[in-house]
N, C-alpha and C positions, 0 to 999 in steps of 0.2 A: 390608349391608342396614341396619345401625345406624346408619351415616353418612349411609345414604340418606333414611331416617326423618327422623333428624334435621334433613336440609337440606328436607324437604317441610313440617316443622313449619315452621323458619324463614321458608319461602316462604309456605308461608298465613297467617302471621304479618303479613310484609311486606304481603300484598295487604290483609288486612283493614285495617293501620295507614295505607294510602295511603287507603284509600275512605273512613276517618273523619277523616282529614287534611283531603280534598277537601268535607268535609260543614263546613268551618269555613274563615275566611278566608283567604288563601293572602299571606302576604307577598313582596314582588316580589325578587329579588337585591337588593341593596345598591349595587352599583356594574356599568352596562355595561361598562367596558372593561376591566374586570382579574377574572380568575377564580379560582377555588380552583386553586392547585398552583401558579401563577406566581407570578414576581416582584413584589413591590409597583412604579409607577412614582416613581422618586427625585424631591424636591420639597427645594427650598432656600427657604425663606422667613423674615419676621425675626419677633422674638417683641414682648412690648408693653415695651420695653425698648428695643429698635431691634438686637436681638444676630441676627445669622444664623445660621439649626438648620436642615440640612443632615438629613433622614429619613437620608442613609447612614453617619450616624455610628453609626446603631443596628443596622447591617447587625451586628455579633458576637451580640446579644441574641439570647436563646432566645423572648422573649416580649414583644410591643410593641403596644401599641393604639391605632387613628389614628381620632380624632373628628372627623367635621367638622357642626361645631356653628354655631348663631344666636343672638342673645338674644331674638329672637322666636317664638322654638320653646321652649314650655314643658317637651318631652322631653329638649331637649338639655341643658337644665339638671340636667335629676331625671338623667341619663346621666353625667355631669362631677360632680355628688357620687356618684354611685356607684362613678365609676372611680377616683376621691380615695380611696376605702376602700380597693379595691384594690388601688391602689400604695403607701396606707399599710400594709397585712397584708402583700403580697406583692412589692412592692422591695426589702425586703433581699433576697428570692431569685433579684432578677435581673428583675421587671417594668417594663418601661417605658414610658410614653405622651405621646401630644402632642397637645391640641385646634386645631384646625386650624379656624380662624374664617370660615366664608363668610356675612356677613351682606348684602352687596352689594355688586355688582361694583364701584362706585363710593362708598366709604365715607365717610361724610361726618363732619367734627368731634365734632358730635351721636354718629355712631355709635361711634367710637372712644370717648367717654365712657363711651357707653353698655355696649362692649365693658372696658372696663378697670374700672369699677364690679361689673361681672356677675361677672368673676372673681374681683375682687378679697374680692368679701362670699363666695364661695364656698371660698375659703382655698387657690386648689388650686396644688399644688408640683409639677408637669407644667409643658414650655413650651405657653403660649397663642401660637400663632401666626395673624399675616393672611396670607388670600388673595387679597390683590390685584388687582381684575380677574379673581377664581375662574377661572385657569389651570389650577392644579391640582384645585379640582372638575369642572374640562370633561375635564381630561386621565382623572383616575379615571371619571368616567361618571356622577357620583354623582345618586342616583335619588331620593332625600329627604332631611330633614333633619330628626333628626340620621341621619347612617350610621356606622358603625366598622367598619374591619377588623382582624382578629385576625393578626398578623402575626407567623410564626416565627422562627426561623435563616434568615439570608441573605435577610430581608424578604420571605418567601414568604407567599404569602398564604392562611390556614387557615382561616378563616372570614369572615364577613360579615353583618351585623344592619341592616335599616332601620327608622325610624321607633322604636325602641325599648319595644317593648311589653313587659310585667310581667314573661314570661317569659324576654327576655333576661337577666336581672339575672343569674341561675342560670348559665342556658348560658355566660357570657360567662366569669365565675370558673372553673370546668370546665374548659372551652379555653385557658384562664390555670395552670390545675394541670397539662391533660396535657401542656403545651408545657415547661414550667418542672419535665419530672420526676418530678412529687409522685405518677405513679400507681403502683403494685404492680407491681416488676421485669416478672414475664410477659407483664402489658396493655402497658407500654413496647414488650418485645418485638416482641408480635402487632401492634400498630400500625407500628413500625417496617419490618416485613415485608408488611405493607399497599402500603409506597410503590415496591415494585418494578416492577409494570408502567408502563410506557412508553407511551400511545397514539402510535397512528401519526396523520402530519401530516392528511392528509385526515379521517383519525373526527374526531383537535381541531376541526379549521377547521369540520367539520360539527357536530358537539356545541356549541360557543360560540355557532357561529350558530344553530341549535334554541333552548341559554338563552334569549338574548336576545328572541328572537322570545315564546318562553313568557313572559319576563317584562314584556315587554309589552300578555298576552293576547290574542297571535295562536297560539293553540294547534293550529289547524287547518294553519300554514304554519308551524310549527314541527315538525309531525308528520314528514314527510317528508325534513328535515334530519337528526331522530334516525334514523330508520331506516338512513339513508346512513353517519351514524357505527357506527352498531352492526353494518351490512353490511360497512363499512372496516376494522372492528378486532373481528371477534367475542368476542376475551378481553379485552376492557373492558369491566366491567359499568355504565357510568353513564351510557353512551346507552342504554341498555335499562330500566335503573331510574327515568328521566327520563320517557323516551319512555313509560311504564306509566303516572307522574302527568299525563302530555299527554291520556291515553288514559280514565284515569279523571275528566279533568276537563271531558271531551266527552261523556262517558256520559250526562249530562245529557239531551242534546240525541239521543244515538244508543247506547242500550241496548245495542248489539252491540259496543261499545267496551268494557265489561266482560270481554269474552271477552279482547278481544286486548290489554286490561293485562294481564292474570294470565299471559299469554303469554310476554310484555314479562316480567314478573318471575321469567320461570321461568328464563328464561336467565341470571340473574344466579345465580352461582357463588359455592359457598361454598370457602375455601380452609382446610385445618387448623389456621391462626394464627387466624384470624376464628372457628373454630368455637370454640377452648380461651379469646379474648379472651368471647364469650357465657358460656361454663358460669362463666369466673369472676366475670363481671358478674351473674351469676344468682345465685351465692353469696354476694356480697355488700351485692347493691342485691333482694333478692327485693320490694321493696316498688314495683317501676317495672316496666315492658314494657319488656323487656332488648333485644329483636327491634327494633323502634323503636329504642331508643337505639343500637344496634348500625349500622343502616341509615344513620342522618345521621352518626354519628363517624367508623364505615370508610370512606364515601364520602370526608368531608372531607379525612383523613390519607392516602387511597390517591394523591389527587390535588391 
């Protein structure tokens, strides 16, 4: 009865945290063609030097960040001295990153100036690399600029940020401590125990295709994709947790969509590691909505 308690707290927690989520701007994935829990796609390109950096050299790294930055995007600046700090705090413990230059498909003298200036007044000790014909921003999907993705062991990919608003600064170091270690043995633990279910191939192929539709703001033909995944694989909760933000972000439009988010979240399962990573998150961070933080980390690490 105490555990049940408890996962009903969690669950009206989550519902409440989604509906004031959806009352504030929604930023879109990061990248269409690469999701949380896969592989990063491998990319060889040269640096402003003319040296060729190879992204799978950094496949051993526990912790790697891939920019793909402009000198016309004023975020991507304020983003690349941020990562600079960083990798100056957190490379001795094994962080590593690479800005990944798409300023134009066709870079013209002028921009390589412009590009080797940009870094150079920014001091940063990361390889700057071009993309050539942005191959590898078509290949990644890449939806704005700047985007990073937070890249684990075996270039797996654990997060994603676009356009880099205030709040990433935070998230990004975070994601950079849990990957690199630095959290309290247990939360290791419980996160680690996070990563064991498997979706089946049908819920993926449905679930990716839902993302993307969602993050395009086709929420209405996104709906019926989650349902398919969440119908193909009942014990994955992140067609279900998805499918409740599709649901609450139509509510808008059709009031009776409230009902069936909170639906959508009730099915979402708590397990003993997820519950013991909350109480010690609780005891630590009492100054944050631990329910929320709990919802975007276990998702990210389960998958």
């Amino acid at each position: 009865m105490v555990k049940r308690a408890k996962a009903g707290k969690f669950l009206a927690a989550l519902f409440v945290f989604c509906c004031v989520f959806h009352a504030a701007p929604k930023a879109a994935a990061a990248f269409r063609n690469v999701q949380a829990g896969t592989e990063a796609p491998v990319f060889k390109l040269t640096d402003l030097s003319g040296n060729e950096v190879s992204l799978d050299s950094f496949k051993g790294d526990n912790a790697v960040l891939v920019v793909f930055w402009a000198t016309w995007s004023a975020r991507s600046l304020d983003e690349l001295r941020d990562v600079q700090k960083l990798v100056a705090d957190y490379g001795p413990k094994g962080l590593k990153a690479v800005a990944v230059n798409v300023e134009h498909e066709h870079a013209t003298d002028d921009d390589m100036r412009t590009i080797r200036d940009k870094a150079a007044s920014l001091n940063l000790t990361y390889p700057v690399l071009l993309d050539k014909g942005l191959e590898t921003y078509r290949n990644y999907g890449v939806v704005a600029v700047p985007s990073t993705g937070v890249l684990g062991a075996g270039l797996v990919l654990r997060d994603a940020f676009n356009g880099y608003p205030s709040s990433v600064s935070l998230d990004m170091k975070e994601r950079v401590e849990a990957l690199l270690g630095m959290k309290p043995k247990e939360t290791a633990v419980a996160a680690k125990a996070d990563t064991s279910h498997k979706p089946t191939r049908p819920a993926l192929l449905n679930y990716n295709l839902g993302r993307r539709l969602y993050a395009f703001g086709m929420a209405e033909k996104a709906e019926p994709k989650l349902r398919a995944a969440a119908a193909a694989d009942p014990q994955w909760a992140a067609p279900n947790v998805l499918l409740g933000e599709v649901l609450l972000s139509r509510s808008k439009k059709d009031p009776g969509k409230i009902a069936e988010a909170k639906r959508a979240f009730e099915k979402y399962t708590i397990d003993e590691s997820a519950q013991r990573w909350t109480n010690e998150f609780r005891e630590k961070r009492p100054d944050v909505n631990t329910e929320s933080q709990l919802v975007h980390v276990h998702e990210l690490e389960r998958h």
